[in-house]
KOLBA-587517 format. One record per residue (C-alpha): residue number from 1; x, z, y. Coordinates in steps of 0.05 Angstrom, whole numbers, padded with zeros to 5 digits, always signed. Layout:
<recs>
  num       u       w       v
  NUM       X       Z       Y
...
</recs>
This chain:
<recs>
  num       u       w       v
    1  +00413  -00224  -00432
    2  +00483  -00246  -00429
    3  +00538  -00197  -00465
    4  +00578  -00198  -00409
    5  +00517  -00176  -00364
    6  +00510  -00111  -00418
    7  +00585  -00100  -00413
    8  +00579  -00077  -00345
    9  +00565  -00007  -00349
   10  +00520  +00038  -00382
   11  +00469  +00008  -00442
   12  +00405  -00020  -00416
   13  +00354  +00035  -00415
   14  +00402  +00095  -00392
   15  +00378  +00150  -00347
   16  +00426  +00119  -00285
   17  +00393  +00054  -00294
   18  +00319  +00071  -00294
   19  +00337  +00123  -00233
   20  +00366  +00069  -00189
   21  +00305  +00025  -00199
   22  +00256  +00090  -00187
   23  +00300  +00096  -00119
   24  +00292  +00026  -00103
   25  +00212  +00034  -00108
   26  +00212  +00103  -00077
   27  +00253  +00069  -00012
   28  +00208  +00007  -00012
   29  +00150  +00054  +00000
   30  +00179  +00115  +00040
   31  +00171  +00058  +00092
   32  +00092  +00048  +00088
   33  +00078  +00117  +00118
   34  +00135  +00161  +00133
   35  +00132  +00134  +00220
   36  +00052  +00140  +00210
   37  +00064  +00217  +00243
   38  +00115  +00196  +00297
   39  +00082  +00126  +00323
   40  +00079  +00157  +00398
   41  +00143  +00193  +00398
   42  +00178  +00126  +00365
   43  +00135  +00089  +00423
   44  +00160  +00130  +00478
   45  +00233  +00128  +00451
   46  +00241  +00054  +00456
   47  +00199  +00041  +00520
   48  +00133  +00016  +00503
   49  +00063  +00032  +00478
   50  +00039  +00063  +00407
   51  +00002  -00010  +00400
   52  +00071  -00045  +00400
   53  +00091  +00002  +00342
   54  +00032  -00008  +00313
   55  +00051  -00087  +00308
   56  +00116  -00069  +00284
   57  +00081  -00033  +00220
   58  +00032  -00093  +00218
   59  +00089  -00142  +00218
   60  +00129  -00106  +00156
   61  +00070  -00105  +00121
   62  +00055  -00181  +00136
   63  +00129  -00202  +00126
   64  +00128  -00167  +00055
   65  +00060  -00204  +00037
   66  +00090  -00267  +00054
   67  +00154  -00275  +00026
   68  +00138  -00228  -00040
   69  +00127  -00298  -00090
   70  +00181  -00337  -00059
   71  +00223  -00271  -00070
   72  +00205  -00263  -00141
   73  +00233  -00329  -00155
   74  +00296  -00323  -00123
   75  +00304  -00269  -00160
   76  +00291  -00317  -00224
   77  +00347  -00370  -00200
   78  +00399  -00328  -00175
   79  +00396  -00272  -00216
   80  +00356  -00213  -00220
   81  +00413  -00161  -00206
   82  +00441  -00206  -00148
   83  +00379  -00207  -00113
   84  +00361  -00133  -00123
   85  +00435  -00120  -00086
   86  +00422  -00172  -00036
   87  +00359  -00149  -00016
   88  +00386  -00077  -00014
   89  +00444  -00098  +00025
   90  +00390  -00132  +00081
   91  +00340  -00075  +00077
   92  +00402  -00030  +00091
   93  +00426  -00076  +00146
   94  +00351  -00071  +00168
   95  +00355  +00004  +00164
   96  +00411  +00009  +00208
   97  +00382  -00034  +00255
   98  +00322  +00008  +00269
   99  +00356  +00068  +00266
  100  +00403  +00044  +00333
  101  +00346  +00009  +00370
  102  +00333  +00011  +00434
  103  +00272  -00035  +00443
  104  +00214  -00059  +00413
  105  +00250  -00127  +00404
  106  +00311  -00099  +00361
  107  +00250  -00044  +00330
  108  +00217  -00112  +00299
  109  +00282  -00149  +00277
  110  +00315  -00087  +00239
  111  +00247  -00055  +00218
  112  +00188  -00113  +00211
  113  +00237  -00172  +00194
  114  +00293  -00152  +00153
  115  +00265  -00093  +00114
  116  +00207  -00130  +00102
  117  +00248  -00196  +00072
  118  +00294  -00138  +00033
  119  +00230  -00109  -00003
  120  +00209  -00180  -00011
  121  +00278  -00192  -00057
  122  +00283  -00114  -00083
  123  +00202  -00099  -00104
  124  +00209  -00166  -00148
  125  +00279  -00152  -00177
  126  +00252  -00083  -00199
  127  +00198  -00101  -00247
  128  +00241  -00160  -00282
  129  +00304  -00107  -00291
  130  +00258  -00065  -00318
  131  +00243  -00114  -00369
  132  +00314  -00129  -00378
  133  +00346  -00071  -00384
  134  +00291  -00020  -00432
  135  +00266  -00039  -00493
  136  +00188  -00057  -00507
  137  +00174  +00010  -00527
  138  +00208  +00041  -00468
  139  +00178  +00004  -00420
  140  +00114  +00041  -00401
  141  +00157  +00099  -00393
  142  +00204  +00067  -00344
  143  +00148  +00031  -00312
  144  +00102  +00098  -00309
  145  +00175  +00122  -00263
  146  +00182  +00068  -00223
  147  +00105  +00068  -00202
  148  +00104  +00146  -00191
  149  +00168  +00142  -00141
  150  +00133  +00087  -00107
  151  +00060  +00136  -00097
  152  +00105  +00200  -00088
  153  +00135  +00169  -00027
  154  +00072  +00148  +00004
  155  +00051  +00221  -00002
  156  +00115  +00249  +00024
  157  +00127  +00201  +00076
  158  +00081  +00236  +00121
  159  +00112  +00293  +00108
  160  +00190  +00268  +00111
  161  +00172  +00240  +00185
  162  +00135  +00304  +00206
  163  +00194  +00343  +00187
  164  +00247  +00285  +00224
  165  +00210  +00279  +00286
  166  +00190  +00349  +00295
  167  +00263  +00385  +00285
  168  +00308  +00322  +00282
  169  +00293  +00254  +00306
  170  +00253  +00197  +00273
  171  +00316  +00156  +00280
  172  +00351  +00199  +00223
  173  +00290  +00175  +00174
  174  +00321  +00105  +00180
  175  +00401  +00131  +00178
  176  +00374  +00170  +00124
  177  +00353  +00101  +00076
  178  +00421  +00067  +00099
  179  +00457  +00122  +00067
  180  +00403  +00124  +00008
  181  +00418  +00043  -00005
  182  +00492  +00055  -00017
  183  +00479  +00102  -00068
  184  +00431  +00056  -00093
  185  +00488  -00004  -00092
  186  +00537  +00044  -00127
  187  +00497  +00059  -00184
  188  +00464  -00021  -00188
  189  +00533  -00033  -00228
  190  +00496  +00002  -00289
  191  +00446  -00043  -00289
  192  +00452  -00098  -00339
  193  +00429  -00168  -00310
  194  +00390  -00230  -00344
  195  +00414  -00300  -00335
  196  +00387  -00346  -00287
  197  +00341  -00407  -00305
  198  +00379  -00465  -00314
  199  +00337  -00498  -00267
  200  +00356  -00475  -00196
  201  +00302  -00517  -00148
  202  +00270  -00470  -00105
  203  +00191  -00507  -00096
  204  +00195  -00496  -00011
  205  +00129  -00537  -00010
  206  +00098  -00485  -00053
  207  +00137  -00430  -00016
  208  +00109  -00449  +00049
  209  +00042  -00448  +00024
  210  +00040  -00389  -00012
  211  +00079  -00344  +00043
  212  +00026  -00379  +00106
  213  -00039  -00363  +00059
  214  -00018  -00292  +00042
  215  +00002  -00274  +00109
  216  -00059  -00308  +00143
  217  -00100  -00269  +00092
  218  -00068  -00205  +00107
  219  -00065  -00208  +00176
  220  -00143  -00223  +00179
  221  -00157  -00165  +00144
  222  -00102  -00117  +00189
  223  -00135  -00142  +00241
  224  -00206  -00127  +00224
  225  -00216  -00054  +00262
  226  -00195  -00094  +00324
  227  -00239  -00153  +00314
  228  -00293  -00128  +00273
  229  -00303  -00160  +00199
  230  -00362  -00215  +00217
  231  -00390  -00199  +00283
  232  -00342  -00199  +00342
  233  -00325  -00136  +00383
  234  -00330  -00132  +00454
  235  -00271  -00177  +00483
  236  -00246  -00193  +00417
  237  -00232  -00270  +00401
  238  -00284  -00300  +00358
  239  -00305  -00386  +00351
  240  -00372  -00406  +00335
  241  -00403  -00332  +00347
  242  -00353  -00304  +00289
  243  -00304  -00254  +00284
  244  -00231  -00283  +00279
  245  -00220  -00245  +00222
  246  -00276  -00297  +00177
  247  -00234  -00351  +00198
  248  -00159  -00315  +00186
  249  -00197  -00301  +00113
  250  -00223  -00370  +00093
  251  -00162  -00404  +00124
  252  -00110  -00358  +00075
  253  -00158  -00370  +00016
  254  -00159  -00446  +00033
  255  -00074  -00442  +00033
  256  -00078  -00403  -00032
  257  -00117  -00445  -00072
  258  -00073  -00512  -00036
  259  -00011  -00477  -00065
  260  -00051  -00472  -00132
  261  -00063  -00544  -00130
  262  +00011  -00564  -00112
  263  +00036  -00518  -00168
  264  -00001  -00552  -00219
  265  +00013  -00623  -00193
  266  +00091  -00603  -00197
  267  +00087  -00577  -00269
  268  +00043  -00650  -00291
  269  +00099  -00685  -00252
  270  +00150  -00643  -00301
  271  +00181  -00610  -00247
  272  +00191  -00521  -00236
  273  +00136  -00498  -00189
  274  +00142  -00432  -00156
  275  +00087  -00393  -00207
  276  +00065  -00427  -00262
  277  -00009  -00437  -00259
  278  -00006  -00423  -00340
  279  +00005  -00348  -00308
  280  -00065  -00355  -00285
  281  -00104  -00366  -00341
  282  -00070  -00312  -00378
  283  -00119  -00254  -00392
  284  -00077  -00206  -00407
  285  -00039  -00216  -00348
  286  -00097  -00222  -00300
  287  -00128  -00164  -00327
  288  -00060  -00129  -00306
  289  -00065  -00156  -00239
  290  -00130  -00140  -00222
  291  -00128  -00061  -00236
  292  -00058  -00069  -00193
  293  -00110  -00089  -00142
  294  -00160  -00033  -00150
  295  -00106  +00023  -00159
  296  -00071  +00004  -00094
  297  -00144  -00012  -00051
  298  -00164  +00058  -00079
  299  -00087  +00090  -00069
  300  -00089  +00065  +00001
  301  -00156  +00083  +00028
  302  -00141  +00159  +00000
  303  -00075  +00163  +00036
  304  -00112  +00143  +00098
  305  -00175  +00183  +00092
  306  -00156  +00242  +00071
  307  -00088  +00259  +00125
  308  -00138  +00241  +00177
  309  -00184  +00288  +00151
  310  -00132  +00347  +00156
  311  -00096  +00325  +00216
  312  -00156  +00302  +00266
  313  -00218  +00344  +00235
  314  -00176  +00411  +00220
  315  -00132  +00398  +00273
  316  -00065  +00422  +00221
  317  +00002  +00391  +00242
  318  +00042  +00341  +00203
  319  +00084  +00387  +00159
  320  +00017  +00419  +00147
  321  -00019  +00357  +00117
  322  +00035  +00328  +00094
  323  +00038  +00401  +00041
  324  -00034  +00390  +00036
  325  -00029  +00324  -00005
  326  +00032  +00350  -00051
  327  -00013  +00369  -00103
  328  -00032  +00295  -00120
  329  +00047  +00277  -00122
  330  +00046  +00341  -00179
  331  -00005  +00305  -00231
  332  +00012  +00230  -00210
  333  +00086  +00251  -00240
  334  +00059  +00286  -00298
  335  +00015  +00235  -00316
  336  +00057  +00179  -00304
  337  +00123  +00208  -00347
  338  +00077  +00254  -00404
  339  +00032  +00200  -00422
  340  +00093  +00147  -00448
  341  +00133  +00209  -00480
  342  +00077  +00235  -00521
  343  +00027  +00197  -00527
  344  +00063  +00131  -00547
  345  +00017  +00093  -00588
  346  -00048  +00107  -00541
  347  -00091  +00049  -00526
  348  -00070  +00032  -00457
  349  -00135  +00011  -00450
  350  -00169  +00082  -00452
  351  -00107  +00107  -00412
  352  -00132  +00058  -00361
  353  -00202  +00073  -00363
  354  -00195  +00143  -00363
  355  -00155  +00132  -00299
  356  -00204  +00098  -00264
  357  -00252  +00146  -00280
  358  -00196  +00207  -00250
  359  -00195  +00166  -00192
  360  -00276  +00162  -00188
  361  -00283  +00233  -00199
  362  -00230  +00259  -00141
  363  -00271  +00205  -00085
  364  -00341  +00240  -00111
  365  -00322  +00316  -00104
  366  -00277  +00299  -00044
  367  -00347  +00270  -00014
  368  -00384  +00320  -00032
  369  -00338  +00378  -00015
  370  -00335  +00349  +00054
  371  -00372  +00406  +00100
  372  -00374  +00428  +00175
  373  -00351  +00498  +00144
  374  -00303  +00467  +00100
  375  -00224  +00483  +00102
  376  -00165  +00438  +00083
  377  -00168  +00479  +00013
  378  -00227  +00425  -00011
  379  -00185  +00369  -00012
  380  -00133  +00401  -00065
  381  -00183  +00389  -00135
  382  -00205  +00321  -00116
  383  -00130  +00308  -00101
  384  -00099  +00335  -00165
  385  -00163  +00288  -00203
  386  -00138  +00225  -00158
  387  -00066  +00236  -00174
  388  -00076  +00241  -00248
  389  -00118  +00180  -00244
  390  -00060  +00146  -00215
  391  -00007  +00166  -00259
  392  -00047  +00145  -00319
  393  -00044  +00074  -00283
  394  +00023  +00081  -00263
  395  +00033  +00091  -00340
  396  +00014  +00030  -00355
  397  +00001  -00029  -00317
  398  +00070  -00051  -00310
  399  +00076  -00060  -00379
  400  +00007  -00090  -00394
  401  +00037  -00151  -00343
  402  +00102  -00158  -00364
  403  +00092  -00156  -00434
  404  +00035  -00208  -00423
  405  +00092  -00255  -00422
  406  +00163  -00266  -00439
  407  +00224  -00230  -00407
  408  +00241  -00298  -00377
  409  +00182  -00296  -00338
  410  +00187  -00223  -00315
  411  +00206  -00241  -00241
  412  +00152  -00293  -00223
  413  +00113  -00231  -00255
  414  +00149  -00188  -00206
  415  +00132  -00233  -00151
  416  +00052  -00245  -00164
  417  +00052  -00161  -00174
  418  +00073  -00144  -00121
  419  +00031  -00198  -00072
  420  -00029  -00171  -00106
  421  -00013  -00100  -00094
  422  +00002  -00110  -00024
  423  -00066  -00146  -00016
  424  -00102  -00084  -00044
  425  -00073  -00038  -00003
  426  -00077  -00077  +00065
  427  -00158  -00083  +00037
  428  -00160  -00012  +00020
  429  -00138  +00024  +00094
  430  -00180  -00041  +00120
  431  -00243  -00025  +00084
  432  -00227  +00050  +00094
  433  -00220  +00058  +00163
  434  -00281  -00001  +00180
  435  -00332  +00036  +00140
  436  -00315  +00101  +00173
  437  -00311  +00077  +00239
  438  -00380  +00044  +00234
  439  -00414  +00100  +00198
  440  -00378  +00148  +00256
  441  -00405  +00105  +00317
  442  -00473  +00096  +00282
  443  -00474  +00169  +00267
  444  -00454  +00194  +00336
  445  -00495  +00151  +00371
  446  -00557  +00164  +00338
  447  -00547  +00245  +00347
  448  -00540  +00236  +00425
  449  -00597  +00193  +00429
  450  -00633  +00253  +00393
  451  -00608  +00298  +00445
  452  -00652  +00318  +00508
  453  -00585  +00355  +00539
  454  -00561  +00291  +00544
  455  -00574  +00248  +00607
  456  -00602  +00176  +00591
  457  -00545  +00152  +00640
  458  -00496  +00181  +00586
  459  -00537  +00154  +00528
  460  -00532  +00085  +00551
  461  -00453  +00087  +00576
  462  -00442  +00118  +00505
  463  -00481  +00054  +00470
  464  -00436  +00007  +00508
  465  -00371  +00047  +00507
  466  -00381  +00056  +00423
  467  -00393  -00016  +00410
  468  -00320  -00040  +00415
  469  -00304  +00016  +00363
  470  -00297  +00087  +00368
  471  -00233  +00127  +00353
  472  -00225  +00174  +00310
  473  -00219  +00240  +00350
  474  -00207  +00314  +00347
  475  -00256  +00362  +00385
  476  -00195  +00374  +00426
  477  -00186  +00302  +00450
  478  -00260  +00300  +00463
  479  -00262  +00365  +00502
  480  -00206  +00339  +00546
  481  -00228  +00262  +00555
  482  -00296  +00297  +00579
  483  -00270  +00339  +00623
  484  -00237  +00294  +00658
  485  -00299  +00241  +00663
  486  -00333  +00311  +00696
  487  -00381  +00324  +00652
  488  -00429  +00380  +00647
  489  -00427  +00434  +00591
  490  -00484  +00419  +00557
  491  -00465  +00343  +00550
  492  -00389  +00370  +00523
  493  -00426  +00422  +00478
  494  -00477  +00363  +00445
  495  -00421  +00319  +00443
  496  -00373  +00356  +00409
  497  -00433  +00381  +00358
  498  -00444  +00297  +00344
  499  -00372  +00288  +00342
  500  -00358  +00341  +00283
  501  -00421  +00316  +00244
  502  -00407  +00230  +00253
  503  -00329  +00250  +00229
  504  -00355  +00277  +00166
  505  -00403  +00214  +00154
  506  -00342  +00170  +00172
  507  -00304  +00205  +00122
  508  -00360  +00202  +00066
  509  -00373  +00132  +00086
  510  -00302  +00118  +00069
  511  -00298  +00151  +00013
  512  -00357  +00114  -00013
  513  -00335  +00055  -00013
  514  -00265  +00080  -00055
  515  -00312  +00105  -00110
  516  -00345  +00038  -00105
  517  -00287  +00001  -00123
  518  -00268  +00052  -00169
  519  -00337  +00028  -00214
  520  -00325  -00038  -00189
  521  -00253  -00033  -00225
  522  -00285  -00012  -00294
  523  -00317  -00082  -00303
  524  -00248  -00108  -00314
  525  -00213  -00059  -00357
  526  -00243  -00101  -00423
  527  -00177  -00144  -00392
  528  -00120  -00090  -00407
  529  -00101  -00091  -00487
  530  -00119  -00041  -00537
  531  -00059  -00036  -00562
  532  +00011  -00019  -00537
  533  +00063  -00077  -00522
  534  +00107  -00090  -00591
  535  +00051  -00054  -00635
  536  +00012  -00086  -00688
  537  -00052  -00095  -00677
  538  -00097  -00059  -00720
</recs>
C-alpha cells in the first residue's frame, strides 16, 4: 500500500472506513429483495405486466453474474478504491435512473444494466479494501460486518419496500440509494487504496468467456420454474425431448471450463490471465468458496420460503412479514460482530461447522413446526437458529479466502467470491421454489383425486391445468379464481382443504432440500483452517 494512498484520510482499519464498505454491501443487497413486495404496483406504474418486472429482477441478477470476474480485475488494474467509486458513481447513476422511469425500457437500463455492472465493480472492490485497509487480525471482524450488512438487507428489504410502496412510493426506494451512494462517495476518501498491478492488460478473451458461461448458467437455472429442470413443461421450449434449462446448464459449464483452459494457456504463454488457475488448486481457498456457496444456496432458499409462508399461507401483509423475519437480522449481527471481538483465536473451522449445523437445526424445526394450526409465531426459533448460523459464517469466510492468498491477489479473490455466491443463491430460490412447487402440485392433485365431492370432469381439468406448474396461492385467491370458473361449494370447500395441506408439503419439501445442503455443506468444512489467519499453528 502506497504512503500516499494511507495519507488520505483516516488510518486503515478506522470505524469510517469499515462503515462505508458495510454500506456498500448493505446497498448491493437492499436491491435483491426490497421490489420483491411491490412487483405489481412497480408493473402497473410503468405500463406493463408483473412478468416484465420479473425480467428486470432476472436481468440484474444475470448482469451481476456475468460481469462479477471481469469486475474483480478491473478493480486489480485500476485500482481498488477507483473502481469501488466508479462503480458507486454508475450504480447511483443507475439508481436515479429507475427511480425517474417511465417504462420498462428505461426500468431495465437504470435498474438491470447499470446497477447490475455497478455491483459488478463495488462487490469486488469491497473484499480487496477490506484486505487493504485492516490488519490480519482485524479482518474477520470487518469481514463478519461487511457480510452481516449484506444478509440484514435481504431481510429488511422486504420490509423497506412494504413500508415505500404502501405509504410512499416504490420510486423513493431507488431516490433513497442515490442519496445513500453520496454519502458513501464522501466517506470513500477515508479509505486507503492499494496500487495497481504493473501489468494493466485486461484478458477480454477470458472476459468474454467467463461473463457468457456464468450468465448462461444462471439464466438456466432462473429459468427453471418456467421450463421445468429436465422434463419440459407444457409450451415451454425444449430440443431433443429436454428442458432448455439442461442445455442453458451444460452449455455455461462447457464456457466455464473453455475460460479455464484459456487461462492456463495465457499464464504457460507468460502472459496475465483474468484468474489465475493457481487460485484453483488452492485448498484453502476453495474450501472458502465452497461454504460461500452453501451459505448463500441455504440464505436464499430461507428468504424465499419462509416470506411466502407468512405472506400467502397466513395471509399477513408486507410490513407484517417483513417484522416477522427481524429476529434472524438480531443473531446474524450478534454472531457476526461477537464472535471476532471475543473469541479471537477460535478455530474458524468449528465456527464454521457450528454454523452449518445453526443453519441445519433452524430448516429442521422450521419443517417440523410447519402445521395447519400453526401461526407466524413458529417461524421466530428456527429463524433466530438460521441467523446465528449465518453470522458465524459471516464471521469467517471472508477471511478464510482472502487470507488464503496474498493482499495482491485480494480482488481476483473478490471477483471469484462473489460469482460463486451469486451462483448459490440463484440455485438456492431455484431449488427452493422447484421442490415446492412439485411437492405442492403432486400433493394437491393426489388429495382431489381422493375426493368423491369432486367431479371427475374437475379431476381431469385439474391434472392438465397443474402440469405446467402450479402457483403458489392463498385460500383467498383460490376462493375467488373458483368462483369465478362457477364452481360448486363442495368443489371450493375440498379445494381449499387440498390447497392448505399441498402449501405446507411445498413448504417442507423446500425446506428439505435447505437442510440437505446444509449436511451436504459439512463434507467440505475439513477445507476451512483450524487456525485463525496470522496465528501459529499449533
Amino acid at each position: 500500500m502506497t504512503p500516499k494512498a494511507r495519507s488520505a484520510g483516516k488510518p486503515p482499519g478506522s470505524l469510517t472506513v469499515l462503515l462505508t464498505l458495510a454500506s456498500g454491501q448493505f446497498l448491493m443487497a437492499l436491491d435483491s429483495s426490497v421490489m420483491n413486495v411491490s412487483i405489481a404496483t412497480v408493473a402497473a406504474d410503468v405500463g406493463t405486466t408483473v412478468t416484465g418486472i420479473q425480467g428486470a429482477i432476472t436481468a440484474y441478477t444475470l448482469v451481476m453474474a456475468m460481469f462479477m470476474i471481469p469486475g474483480g480485475k478491473i478493480g486489480a488494474l485500476i485500482g481498488r478504491k477507483r473502481a469501488f467509486m466508479i462503480g458507486c458513481c454508475v450504480y447511483g447513476a443507475g439508481s436515479l435512473t429507475t427511480a425517474l422511469a417511465p417504462s420498462l425500457t428505461v426500468l431495465l437500463i437504470g435498474w438491470s444494466f447499470l446497477e447490475g455492472v455497478g455491483a459488478a465493480l463495488i462487490m469486488p472492490a469491497i473484499v480487496a479494501l477490506v484486505a487493504g485497509n485492516f490488519p490480519t487480525g482485524r479482518r474477520p471482524f470487518a469481514y463478519g460486518v461487511v457480510a452481516a450488512a449484506g444478509a440484514v438487507a435481504i431481510a429488511l428489504g422486504p420490509l423497506i419496500g412494504g413500508v415505500a410502496t404502501t405509504y410512499f412510493s416504490w420510486r423513493w426506494v431507488f431516490a433513497g440509494e442515490v442519496l445513500l451512494v453520496l454519502v458513501i462517495l464522501a466517506c470513500a476518501r477515508s479509505i486507503a487504496d492499494a496500487a495497481a498491478e504493473e501489468r494493466t492488460r485486461l484478458d477480454l478473451v477470458g472476459a468474454v468467456l467467463s461473463a457468457a458461461g456464468l450468465g448462461i448458467f444462471v439464466y438456466g437455472v432462473l429459468r427453471s420454474d418456467e421450463w421445468g429442470w429436465v422434463q419440459p413443461k407444457p409450451d415451454a421450449p425444449s430440443w431433443l425431448g429436454v428442458s432448455l434449462v439442461v442445455w442453458t446448464t451444460l452449455a455455461g459449464l462447457l464456457l466455464i471450463w473453455l475460460f479455464l483452459r484459456w487461462e492456463a494457456r495465457l499464464v504457460g504463454r507468460g502472459r496475465d490471465p483474468l484468474v489465475h488457475p493457481d487460485l484453483l488448486r488452492n485448498r484453502q481457498l476453495t474450501g472458502g468458496l465452497i461454504m460461500f456457496f452453501f451459505q448463500y444456496l441455504v440464505q436464499m432458499g430461507v428468504f424465499f420460503v419462509v416470506p411466502l409462508y407468512l405472506s400467502v399461507a397466513l395471509g399477513l401483509s408486507a410490513l407484517a412479514t417483513g417484522a416477522r423475519i427481524l429476529p434472524l437480522s438480531l443473531t446474524l449481527l450478534a454472531a457476526a460482530l461477537l464472535i471476532p471481538r471475543f473469541l479471537p483465536e477460535v478455530s474458524p473451522r468449528r465456527v464454521v461447522r457450528l454454523g452449518v449445523l445453526a443453519l441445519l437445526a433452524g430448516a429442521v424445526v422450521l419443517m417440523a413446526a410447519l402445521d395447519a394450526d400453526a401461526g407466524a409465531e413458529i417461524v421466530t426459533i428456527p429463524l433466530l437458529l438460521i441467523g446465528l448460523g449465518m453470522g458465524a459464517l459471516a464471521s469467517q469466510l471472508g477471511a478464510v479466502t482472502v487470507s488464503a492468498v496474498p493482499d495482491r491477489r485480494s480482488a481476483e479473490v473478490g471477483g471469484i467470491q462473489n460469482a460463486v455466491t451469486n451462483l448459490g443463491a440463484s440455485l438456492g430460490t431455484a431449488l427452493a421454489g422447484s421442490l415446492m412447487i412439485a411437492a405442492l402440485t403432486s400433493s394437491f392433485l393426489t388429495a382431489v383425486e381422493r375426493n368423491p365431492a369432486v367431479p371427475s370432469e374437475v379431476k381431469s381439468t385439474a391434472s392438465v391445468e397443474l402440469a405446467s406448474g402450479v402457483p403458489f396461492l392463498s385460500d383467498t385467491q383460490l376462493t375467488a379464481a373458483l368462483d369465478r370458473a362457477g364452481t360448486s361449494p363442495e368443489v371450493t370447500d375440498a379445494a381449499l382443504e387440498a390447497n392448505a395441506a399441498a402449501r405446507l408439503d411445498g413448504l417442507r419439501a423446500a425446506l428439505a432440500i435447505l437442510a440437505g445442503a446444509s449436511v451436504l455443506a459439512l463434507f467440505f468444512t475439513s477445507r476451512v483452517p483450524r487456525t485463525q489467519p496470522g496465528a501459529p499453528v499449533p
